[in-house]
C-alpha positions in Angstrom: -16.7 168.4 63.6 -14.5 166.6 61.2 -17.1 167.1 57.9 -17.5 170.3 58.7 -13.8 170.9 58.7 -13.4 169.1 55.6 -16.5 170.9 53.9 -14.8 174.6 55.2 -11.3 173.4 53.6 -13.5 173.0 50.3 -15.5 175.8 50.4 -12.1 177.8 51.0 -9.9 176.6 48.3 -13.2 177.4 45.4 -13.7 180.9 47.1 -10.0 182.5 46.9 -9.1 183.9 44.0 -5.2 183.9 43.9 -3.0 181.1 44.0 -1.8 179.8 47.3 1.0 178.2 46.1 2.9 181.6 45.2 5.8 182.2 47.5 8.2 183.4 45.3 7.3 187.1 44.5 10.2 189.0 42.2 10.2 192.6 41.7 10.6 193.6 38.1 10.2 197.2 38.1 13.7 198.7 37.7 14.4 200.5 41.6 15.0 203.9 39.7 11.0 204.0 38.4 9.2 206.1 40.7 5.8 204.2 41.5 3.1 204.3 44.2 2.9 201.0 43.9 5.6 197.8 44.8 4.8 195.3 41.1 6.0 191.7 41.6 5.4 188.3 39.7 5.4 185.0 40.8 7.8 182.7 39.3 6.8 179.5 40.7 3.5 180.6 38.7 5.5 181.3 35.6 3.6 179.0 32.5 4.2 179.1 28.9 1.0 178.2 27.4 2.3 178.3 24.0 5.4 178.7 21.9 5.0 182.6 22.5 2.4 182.9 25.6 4.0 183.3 29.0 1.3 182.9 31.9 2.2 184.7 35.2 0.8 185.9 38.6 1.3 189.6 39.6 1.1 191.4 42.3 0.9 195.4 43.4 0.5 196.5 46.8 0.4 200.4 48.1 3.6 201.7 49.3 1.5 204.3 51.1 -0.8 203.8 53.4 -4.4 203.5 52.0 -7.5 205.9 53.3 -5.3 209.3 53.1 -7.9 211.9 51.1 -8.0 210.9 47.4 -5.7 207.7 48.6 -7.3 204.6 46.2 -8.8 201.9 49.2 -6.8 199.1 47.1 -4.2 198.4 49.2 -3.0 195.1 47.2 -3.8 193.8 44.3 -3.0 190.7 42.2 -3.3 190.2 38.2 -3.6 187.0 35.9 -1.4 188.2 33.1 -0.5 186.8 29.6 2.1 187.9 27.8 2.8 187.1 24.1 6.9 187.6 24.1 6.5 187.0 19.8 4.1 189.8 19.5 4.7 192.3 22.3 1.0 192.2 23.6 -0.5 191.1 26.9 -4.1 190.8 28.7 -5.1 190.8 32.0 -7.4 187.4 32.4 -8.2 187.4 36.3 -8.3 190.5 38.9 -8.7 190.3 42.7 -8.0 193.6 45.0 -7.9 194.1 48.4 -8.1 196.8 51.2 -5.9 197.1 53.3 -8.1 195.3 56.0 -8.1 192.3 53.9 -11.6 192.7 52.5 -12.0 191.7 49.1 -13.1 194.9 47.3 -13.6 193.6 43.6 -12.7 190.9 41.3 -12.9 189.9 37.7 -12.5 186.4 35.9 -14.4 186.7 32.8 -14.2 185.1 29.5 -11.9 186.3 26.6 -10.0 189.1 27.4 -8.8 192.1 24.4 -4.9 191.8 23.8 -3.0 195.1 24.5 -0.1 196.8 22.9 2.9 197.5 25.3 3.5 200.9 26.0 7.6 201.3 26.5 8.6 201.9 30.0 5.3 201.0 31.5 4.5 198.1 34.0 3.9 196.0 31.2 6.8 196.1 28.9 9.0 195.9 32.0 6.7 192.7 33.4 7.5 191.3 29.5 11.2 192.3 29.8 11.5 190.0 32.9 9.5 186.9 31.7 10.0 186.7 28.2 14.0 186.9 28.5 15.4 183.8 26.8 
């Protein structure tokens, strides 16, 4: 009983996706943006991985319930992001979303990602606002 404990702790810590640690979820869209969509980042997973690179866990869950006609089924959602606070850029490196069941519906954690331009007033530059501030 005891290995196969120890061999289901293992199995679970290489299967999930996001971080366990993360337990201290900040909102960083201002309260007056209308959104579908609650955005938060982690800042016990805040890392700089450079001089200008800023490492950060986010996550967006539904403020609707999911499975209404034309609802998206991803009821929360979390993001590996990188922001570059010199340039003004960021790229998503790691995706895992969920229904609202808890079923993982899709994930992505693949290689080099493209850098992207940040669009004023969008999640983005207001995700850069928060952890890039000096």
């Amino acid at each position: 009983m005891g290995a196969y404990l120890t061999f289901l702790n293992i199995v679970l810590l290489f299967i999930l996706p996001i971080p366990l640690y993360a337990q201290n979820w900040q909102p960083f869209l201002p309260s007056d943006k209308p959104s579908t969509q609650t955005f938060q980042y982690d800042l016990e997973s805040k890392k700089k991985v450079s001089d200008t690179i800023t490492r950060v866990w986010v996550k967006a869950e539904a403020k609707e319930q999911t499975g209404k006609k034309g609802a998206s089924p991803v009821a929360r959602a979390y993001y590996l992001i990188e922001a570059n606070c010199q340039e003004r850029t960021y790229r998503v490196l790691s995706t895992a979303e969920y229904a609202a069941d808890g079923r993982l519906l899709s994930s992505s954690n693949e290689g080099d990602r493209p850098w992207y331009h940040i669009v004023p007033e969008s999640m983005a530059f207001y995700l850069h606002k928060a952890i890039c501030q000096k």
